[in-house]
N, C-alpha and C positions, 0 to 999 in steps of 0.2 A: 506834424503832430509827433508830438514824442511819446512812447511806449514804454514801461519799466518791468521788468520782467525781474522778481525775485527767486531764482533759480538756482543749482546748482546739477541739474542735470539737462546735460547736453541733447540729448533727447528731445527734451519738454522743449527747450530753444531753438531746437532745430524746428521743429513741426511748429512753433510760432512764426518764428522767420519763414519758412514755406508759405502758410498759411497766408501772410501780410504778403508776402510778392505776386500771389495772386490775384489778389485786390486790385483795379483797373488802376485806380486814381492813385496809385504806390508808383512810386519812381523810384527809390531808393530807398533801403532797408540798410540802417548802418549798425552791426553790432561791435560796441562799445567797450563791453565786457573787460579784456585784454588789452584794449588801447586808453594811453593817455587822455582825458575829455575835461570837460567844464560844464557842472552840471549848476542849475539854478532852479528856482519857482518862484512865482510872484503874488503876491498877498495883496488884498486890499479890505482892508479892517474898518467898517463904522462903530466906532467906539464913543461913550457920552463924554462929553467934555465941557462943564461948567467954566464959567471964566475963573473962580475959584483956584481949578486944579489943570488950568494950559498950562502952568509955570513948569509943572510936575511931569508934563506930560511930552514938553517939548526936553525938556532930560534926556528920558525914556528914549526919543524917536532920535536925539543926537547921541545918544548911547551907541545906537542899531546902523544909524544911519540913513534912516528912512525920513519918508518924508511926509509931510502934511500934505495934503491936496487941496483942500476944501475945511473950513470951520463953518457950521452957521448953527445959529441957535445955539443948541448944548450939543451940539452933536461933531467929531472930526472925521475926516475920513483919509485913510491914510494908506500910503503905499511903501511898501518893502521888497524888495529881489534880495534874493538868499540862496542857502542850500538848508536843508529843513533844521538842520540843527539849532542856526540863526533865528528861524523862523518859529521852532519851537519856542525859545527863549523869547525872543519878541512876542509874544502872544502870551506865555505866562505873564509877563508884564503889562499886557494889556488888559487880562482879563481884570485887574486892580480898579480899572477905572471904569470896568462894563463892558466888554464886546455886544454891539448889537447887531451887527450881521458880517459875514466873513465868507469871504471869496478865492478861493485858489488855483492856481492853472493847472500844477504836476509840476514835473519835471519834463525839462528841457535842455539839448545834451549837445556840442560841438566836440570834434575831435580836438587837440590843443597840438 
């Protein structure tokens, strides 16, 4: 599980970091802060999608990069990994067509 901690006092960080190394089921608390990392999050968008406007919509998803999973009915449902930025912009675009339900994980974080 990844944790994001909008902070800039070392204090508050430290006493989270403590706090989590507590926790039984913690093995490692990695802070990130200072180190080079790769951060992502993953979306999964059911969006309406008439036959009408797939033409419109696979654009959009080869714009992002993302991918379709699933069409049925009028309905797509669709998956993206990103950094929120991408994911912002990906989801302004989506809301065009209807977002009807929308799923996200956080952020999740590798050193590089």
């Amino acid at each position: 599980m990844t944790i994001v901690v909008d902070t800039n006092d070392e204090k508050i960080l430290e006493q989270i970091k403590k706090q989590l190394n507590r926790l039984i089921d913690v093995l490692i608390v990695a802070d990130f802060t200072k180190k080079e990392h790769v951060e992502r999050e993953l979306v999964l968008a059911k969006v309406s999608c008439p036959a009408k406007v797939k033409a419109k919509l696979t654009t959009v998803l080869n714009k992002f990069q993302a991918k379709l999973i699933r069409r049925k009915e009028d309905i797509a449902i669709i998956e993206f990994t990103g950094v929120q930025q991408d994911i912002k912009e990906l989801l302004n675009e989506l809301n065009n067509f209807g977002i009807k339900e929308l799923v996200r994980t956080g952020k999740v974080a590798i050193a590089s």
